[in-house]
N, CA, C and O atoms as CSV, one atom per row, in Angstrom:
chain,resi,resn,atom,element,x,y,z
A,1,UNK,N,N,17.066,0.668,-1.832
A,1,UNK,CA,C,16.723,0.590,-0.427
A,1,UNK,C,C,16.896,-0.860,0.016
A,1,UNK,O,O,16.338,-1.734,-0.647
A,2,UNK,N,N,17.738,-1.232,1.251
A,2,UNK,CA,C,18.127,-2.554,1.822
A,2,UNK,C,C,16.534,-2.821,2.329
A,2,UNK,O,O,15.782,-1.980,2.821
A,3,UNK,N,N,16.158,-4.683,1.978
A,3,UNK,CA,C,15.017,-5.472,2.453
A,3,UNK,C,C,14.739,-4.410,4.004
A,3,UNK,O,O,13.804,-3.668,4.307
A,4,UNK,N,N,15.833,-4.721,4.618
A,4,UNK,CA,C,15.531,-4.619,5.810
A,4,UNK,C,C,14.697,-2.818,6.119
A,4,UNK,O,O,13.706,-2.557,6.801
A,5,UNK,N,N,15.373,-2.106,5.504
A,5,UNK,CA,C,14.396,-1.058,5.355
A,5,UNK,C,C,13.510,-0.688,5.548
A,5,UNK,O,O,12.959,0.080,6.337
A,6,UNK,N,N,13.156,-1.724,4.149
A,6,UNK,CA,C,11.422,-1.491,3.585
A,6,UNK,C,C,10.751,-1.597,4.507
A,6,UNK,O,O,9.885,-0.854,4.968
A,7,UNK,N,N,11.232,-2.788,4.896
A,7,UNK,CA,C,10.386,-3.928,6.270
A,7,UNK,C,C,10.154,-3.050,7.326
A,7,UNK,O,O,9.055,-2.946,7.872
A,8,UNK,N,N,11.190,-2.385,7.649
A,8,UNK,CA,C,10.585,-1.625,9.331
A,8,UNK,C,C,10.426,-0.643,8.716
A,8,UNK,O,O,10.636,0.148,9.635
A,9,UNK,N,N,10.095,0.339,7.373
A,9,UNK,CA,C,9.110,0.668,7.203
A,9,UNK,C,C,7.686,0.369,7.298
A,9,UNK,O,O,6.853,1.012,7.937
A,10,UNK,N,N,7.461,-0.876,6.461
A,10,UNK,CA,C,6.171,-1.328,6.652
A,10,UNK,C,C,5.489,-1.612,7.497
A,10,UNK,O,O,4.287,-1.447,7.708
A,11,UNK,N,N,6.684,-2.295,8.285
A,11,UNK,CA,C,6.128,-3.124,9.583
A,11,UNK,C,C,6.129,-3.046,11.322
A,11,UNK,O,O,5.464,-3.451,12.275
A,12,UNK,N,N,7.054,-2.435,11.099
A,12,UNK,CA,C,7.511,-1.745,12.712
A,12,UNK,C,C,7.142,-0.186,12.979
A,12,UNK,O,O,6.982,0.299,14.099
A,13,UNK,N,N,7.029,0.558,11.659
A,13,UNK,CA,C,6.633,1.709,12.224
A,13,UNK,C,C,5.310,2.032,12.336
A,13,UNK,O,O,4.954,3.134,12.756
A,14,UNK,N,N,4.394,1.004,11.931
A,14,UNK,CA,C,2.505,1.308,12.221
A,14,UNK,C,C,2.422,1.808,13.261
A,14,UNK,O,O,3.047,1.621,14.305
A,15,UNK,N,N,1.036,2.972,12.799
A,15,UNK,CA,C,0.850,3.066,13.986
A,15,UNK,C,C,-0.739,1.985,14.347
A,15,UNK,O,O,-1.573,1.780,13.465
A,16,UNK,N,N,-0.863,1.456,15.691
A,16,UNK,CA,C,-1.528,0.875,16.384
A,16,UNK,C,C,-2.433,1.382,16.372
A,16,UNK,O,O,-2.286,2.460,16.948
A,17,UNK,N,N,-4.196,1.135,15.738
A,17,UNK,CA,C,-5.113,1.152,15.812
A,17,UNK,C,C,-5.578,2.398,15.611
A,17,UNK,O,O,-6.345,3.101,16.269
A,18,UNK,N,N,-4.768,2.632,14.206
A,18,UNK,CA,C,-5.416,3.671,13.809
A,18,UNK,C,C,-6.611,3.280,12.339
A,18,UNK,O,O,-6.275,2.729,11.291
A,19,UNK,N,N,-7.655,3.642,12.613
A,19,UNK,CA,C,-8.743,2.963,11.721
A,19,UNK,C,C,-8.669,3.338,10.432
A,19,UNK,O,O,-9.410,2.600,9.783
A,20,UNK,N,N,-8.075,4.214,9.674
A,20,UNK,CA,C,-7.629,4.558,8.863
A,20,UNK,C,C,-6.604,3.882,7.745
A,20,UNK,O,O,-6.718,3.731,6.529
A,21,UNK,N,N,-5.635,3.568,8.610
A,21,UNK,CA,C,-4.173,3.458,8.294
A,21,UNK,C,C,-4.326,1.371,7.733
A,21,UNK,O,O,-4.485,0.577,8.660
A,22,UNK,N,N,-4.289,1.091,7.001
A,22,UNK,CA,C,-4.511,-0.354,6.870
A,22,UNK,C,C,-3.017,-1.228,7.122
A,22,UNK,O,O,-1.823,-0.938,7.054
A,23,UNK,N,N,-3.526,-2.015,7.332
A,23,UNK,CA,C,-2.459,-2.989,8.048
A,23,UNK,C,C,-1.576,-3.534,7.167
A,23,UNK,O,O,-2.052,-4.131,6.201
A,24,UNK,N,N,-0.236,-3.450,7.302
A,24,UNK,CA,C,0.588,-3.981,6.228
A,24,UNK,C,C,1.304,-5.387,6.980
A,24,UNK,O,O,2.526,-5.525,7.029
A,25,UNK,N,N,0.281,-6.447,7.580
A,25,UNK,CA,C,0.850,-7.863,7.716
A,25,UNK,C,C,-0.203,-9.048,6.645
A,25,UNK,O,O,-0.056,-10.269,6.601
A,26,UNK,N,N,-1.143,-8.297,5.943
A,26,UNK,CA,C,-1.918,-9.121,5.017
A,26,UNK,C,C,-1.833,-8.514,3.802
A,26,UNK,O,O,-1.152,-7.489,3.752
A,27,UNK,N,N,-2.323,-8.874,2.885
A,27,UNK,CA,C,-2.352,-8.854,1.524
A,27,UNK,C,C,-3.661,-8.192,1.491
A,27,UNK,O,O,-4.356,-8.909,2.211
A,28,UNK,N,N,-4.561,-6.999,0.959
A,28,UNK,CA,C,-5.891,-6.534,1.124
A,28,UNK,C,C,-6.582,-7.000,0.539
A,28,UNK,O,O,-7.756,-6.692,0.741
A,29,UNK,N,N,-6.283,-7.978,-0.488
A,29,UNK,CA,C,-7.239,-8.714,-1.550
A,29,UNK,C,C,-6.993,-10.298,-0.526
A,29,UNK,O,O,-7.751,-10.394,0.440
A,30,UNK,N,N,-6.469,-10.897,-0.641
A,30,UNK,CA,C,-6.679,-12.546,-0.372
A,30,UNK,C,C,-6.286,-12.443,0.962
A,30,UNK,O,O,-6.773,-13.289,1.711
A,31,UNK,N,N,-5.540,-11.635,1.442
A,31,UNK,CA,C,-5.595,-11.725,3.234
A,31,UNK,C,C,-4.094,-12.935,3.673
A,31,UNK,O,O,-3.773,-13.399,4.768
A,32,UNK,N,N,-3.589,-13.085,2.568
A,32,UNK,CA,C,-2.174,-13.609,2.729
A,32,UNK,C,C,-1.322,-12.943,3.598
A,32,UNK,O,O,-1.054,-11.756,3.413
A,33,UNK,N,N,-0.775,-13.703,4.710
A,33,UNK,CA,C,0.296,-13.043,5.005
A,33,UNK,C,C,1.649,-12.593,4.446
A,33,UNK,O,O,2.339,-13.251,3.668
A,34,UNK,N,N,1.975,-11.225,5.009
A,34,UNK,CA,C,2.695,-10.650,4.164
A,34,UNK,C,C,4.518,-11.055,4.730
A,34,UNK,O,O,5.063,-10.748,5.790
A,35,UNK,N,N,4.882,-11.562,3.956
A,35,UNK,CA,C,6.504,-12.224,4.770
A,35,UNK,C,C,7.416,-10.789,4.561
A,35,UNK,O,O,7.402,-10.047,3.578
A,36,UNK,N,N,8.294,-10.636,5.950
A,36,UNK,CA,C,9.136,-9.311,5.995
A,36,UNK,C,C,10.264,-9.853,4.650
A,36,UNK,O,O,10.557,-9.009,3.804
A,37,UNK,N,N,10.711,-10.941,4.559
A,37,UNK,CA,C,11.778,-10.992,3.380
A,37,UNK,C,C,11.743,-11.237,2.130
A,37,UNK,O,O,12.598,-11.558,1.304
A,38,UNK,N,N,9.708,-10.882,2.066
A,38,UNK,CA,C,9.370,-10.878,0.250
A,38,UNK,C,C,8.964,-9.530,-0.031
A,38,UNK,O,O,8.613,-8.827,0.916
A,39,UNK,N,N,8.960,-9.014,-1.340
A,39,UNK,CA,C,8.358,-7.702,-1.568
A,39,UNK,C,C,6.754,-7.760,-1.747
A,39,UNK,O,O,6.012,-8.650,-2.163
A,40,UNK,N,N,6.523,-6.488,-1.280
A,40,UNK,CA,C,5.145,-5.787,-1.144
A,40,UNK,C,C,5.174,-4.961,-1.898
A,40,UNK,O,O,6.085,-4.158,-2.095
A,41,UNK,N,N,3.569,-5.110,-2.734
A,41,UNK,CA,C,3.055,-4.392,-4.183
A,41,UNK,C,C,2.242,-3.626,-3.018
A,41,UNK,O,O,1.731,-3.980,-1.956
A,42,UNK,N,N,2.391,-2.142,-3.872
A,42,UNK,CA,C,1.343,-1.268,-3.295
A,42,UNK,C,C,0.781,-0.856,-4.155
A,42,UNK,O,O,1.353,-0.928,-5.243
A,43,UNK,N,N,-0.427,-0.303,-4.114
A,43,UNK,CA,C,-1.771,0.275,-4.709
A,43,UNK,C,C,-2.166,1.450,-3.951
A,43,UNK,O,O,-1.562,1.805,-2.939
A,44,UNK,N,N,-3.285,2.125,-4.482
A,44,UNK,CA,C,-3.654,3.831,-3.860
A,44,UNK,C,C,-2.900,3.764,-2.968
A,44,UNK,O,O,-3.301,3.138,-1.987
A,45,UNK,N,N,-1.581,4.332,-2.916
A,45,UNK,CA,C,-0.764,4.800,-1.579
A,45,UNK,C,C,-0.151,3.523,-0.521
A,45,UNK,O,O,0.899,2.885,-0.603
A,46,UNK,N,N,-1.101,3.462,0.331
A,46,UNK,CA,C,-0.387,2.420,1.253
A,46,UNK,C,C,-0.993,1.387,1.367
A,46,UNK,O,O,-0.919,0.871,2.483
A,47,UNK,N,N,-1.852,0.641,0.275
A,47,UNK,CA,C,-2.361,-0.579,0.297
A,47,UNK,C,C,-1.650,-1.832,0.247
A,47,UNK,O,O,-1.496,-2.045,-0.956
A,48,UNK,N,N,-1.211,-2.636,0.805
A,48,UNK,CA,C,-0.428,-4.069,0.511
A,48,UNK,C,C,-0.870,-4.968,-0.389
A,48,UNK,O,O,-2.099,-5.051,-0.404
A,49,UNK,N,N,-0.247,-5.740,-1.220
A,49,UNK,CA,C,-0.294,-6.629,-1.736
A,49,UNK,C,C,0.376,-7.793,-2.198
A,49,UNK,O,O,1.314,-7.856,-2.992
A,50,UNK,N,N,-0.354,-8.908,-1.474
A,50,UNK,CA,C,1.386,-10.026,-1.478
A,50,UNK,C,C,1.860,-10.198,-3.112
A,50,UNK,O,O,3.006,-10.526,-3.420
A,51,UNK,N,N,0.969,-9.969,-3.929
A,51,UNK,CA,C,1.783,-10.285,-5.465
A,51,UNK,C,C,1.403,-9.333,-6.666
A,51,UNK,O,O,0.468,-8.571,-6.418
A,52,UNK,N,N,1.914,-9.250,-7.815
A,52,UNK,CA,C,1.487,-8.318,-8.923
A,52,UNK,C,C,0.211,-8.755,-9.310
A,52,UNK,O,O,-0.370,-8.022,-10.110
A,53,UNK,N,N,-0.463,-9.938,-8.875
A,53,UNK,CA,C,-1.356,-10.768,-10.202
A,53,UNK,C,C,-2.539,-10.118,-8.936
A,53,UNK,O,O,-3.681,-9.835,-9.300
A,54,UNK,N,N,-2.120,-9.935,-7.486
A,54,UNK,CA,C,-3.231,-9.058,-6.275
A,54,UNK,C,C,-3.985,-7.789,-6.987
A,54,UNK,O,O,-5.048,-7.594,-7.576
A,55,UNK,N,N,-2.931,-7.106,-6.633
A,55,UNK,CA,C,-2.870,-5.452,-7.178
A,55,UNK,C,C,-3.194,-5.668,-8.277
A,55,UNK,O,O,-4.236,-5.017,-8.357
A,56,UNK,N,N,-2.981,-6.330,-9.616
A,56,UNK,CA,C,-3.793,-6.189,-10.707
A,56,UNK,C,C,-4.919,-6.215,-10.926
A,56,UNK,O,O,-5.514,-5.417,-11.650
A,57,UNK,N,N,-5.695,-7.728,-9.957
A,57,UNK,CA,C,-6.775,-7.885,-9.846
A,57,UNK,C,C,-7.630,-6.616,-9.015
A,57,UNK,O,O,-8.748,-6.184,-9.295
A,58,UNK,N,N,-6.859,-6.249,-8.082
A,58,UNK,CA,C,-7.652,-4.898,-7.157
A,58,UNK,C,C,-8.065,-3.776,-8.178
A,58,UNK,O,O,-9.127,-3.161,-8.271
A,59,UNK,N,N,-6.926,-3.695,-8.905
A,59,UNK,CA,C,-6.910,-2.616,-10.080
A,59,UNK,C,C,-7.705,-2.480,-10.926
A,59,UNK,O,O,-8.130,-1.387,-11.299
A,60,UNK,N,N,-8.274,-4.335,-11.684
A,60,UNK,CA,C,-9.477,-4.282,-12.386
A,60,UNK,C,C,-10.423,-4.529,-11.991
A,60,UNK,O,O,-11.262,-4.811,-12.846
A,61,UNK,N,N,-10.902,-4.585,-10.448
A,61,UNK,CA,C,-12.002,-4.808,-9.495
A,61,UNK,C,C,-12.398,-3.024,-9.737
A,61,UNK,O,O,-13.399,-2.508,-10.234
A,62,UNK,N,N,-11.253,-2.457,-9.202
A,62,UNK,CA,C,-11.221,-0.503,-8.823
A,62,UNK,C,C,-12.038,0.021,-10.548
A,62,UNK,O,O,-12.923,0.875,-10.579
A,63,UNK,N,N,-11.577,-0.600,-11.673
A,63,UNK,CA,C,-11.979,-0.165,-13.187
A,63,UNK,C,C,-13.511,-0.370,-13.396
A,63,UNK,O,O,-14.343,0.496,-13.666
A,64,UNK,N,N,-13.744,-2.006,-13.171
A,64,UNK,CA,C,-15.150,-2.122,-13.331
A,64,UNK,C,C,-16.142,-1.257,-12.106
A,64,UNK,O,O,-17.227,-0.810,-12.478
A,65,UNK,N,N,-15.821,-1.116,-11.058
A,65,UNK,CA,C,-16.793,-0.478,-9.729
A,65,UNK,C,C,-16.703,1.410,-10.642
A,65,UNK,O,O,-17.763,2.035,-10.622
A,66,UNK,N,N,-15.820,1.905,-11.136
A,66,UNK,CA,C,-15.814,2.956,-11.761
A,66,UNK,C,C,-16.669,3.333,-12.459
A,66,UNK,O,O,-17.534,4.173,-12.208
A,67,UNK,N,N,-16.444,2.558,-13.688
A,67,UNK,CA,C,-17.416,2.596,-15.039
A,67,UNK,C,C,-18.809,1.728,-14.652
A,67,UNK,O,O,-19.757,1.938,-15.408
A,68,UNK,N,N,-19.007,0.866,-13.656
A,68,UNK,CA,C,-20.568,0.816,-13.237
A,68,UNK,C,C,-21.048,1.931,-12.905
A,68,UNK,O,O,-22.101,2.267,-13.448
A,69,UNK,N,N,-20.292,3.011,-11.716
A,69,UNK,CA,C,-20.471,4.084,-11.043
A,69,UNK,C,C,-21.188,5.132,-12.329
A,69,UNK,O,O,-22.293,5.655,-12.474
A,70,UNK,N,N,-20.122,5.108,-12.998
A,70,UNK,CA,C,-20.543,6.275,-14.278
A,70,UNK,C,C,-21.795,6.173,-14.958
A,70,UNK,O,O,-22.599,7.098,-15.071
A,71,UNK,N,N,-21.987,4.536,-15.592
A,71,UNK,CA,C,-23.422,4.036,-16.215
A,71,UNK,C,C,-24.810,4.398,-14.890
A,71,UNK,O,O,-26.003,4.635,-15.081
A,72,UNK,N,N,-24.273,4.336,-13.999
A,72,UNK,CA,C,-25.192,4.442,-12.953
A,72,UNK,C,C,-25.500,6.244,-12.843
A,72,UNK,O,O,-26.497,6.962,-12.906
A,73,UNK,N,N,-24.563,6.371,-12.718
A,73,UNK,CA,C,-24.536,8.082,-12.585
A,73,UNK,C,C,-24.981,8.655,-14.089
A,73,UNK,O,O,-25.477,9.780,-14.046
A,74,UNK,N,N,-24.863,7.970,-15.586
A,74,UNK,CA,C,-25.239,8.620,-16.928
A,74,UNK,C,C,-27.221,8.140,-16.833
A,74,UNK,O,O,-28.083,8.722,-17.492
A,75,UNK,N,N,-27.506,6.900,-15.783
A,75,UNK,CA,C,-28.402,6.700,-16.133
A,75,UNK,C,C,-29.515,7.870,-14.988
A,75,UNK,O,O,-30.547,8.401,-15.397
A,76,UNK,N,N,-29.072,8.000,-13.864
A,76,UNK,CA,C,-29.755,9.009,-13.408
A,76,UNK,C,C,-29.538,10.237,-13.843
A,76,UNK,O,O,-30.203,11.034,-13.181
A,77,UNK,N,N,-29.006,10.661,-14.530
A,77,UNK,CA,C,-28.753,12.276,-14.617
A,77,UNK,C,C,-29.894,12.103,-15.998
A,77,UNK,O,O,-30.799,12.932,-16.090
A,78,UNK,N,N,-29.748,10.730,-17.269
A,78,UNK,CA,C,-30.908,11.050,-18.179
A,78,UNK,C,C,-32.460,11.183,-17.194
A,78,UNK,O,O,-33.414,11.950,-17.329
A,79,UNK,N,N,-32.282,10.427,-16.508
A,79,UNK,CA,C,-33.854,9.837,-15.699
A,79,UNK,C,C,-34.359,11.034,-15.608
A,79,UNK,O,O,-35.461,11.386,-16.030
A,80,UNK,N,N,-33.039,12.114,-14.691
A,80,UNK,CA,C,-33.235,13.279,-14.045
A,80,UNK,C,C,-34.046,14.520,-15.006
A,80,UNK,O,O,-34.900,15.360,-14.723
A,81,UNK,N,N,-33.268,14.145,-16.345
A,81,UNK,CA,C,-33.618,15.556,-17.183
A,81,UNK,C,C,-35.006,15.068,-17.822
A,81,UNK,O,O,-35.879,15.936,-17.796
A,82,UNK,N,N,-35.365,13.860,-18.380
A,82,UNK,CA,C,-36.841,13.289,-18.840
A,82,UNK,C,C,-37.853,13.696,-17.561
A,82,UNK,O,O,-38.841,14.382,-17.824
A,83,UNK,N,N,-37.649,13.347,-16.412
A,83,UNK,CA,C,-38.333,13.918,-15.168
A,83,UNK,C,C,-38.597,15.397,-15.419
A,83,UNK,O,O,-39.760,15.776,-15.283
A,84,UNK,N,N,-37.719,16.226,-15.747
A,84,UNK,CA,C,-37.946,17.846,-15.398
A,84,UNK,C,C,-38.635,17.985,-16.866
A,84,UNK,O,O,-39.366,18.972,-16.946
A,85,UNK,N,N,-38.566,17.365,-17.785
A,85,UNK,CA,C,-38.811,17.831,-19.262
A,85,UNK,C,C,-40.224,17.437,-18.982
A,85,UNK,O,O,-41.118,18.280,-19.044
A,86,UNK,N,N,-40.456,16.223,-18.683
A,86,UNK,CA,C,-42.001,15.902,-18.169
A,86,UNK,C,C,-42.884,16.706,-17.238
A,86,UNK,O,O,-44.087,16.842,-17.461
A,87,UNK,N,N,-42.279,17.229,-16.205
A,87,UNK,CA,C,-42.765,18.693,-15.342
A,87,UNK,C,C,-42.758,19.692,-16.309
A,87,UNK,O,O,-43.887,20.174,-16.396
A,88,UNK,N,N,-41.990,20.191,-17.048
A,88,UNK,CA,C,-42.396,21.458,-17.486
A,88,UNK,C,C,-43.354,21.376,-18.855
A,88,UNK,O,O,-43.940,22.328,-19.370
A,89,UNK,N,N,-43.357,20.111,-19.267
A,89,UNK,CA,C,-44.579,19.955,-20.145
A,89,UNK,C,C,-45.851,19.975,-19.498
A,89,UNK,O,O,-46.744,20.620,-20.047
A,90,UNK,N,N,-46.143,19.247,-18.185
A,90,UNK,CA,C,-47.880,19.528,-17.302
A,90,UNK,C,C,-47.970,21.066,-17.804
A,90,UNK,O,O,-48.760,21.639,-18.554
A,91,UNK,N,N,-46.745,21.529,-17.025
A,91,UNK,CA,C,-47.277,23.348,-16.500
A,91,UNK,C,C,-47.951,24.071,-18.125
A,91,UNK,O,O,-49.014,24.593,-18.461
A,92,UNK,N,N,-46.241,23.629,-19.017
A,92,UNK,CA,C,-47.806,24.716,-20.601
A,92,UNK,C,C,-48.954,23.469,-20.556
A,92,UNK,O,O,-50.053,23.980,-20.770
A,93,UNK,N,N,-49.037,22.431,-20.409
A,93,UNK,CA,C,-50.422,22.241,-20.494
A,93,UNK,C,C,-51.559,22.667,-19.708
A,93,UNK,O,O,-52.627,23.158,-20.074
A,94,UNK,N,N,-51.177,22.421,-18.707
A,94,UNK,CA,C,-52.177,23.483,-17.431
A,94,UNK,C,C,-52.599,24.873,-17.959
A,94,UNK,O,O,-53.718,25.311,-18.228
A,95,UNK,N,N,-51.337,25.455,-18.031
A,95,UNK,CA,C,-51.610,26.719,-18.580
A,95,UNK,C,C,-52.294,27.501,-19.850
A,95,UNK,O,O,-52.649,28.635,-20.171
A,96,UNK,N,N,-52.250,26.171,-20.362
A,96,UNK,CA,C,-52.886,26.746,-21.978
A,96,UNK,C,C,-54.630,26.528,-21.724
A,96,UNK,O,O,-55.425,26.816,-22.618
């Protein structure tokens, strides 16, 4: 695909203020402007990025927010089941 292409892909065919759609004249990590006659790294779909060392870093920003997510999510789901195991121990005690 000719530079020029890409470019009014990227750049001429936005659409205008759509809140969604992210802007391909910055870089989404450092906010660099993005030059029409250098290449653009993309990430999830249509994210920009002025360089590989961007998108890498986004990539291992995206890894660690994951696996916090999970430790966070393994630590409530134990919390969750010690909670119910602790309720249904009152009740046979009540009951006995």
């Amino acid at each position: 695909m000719a530079p020029s292409v890409a470019c009014s892909f990227f750049f001429d065919d936005e659409l205008l203020g759509e809140p969604s759609t992210p802007a391909m004249d910055a870089c989404a990590l450092c906010a660099k402007p993005l030059a029409r006659d250098h290449d653009v790294f993309m990430y999830r779909g249509d994210t920009p990025y002025c360089s590989e060392e961007c998108r890498h870093e986004q990539m291992h920003l995206d890894a660690v927010c994951a696996k916090q997510a999970a430790r966070r999510q393994q630590r409530f789901s134990a919390g969750t089941e010690s909670h119910r195991v602790q309720r249904q121990s009152r009740k046979v005690s009540v009951a006995s």
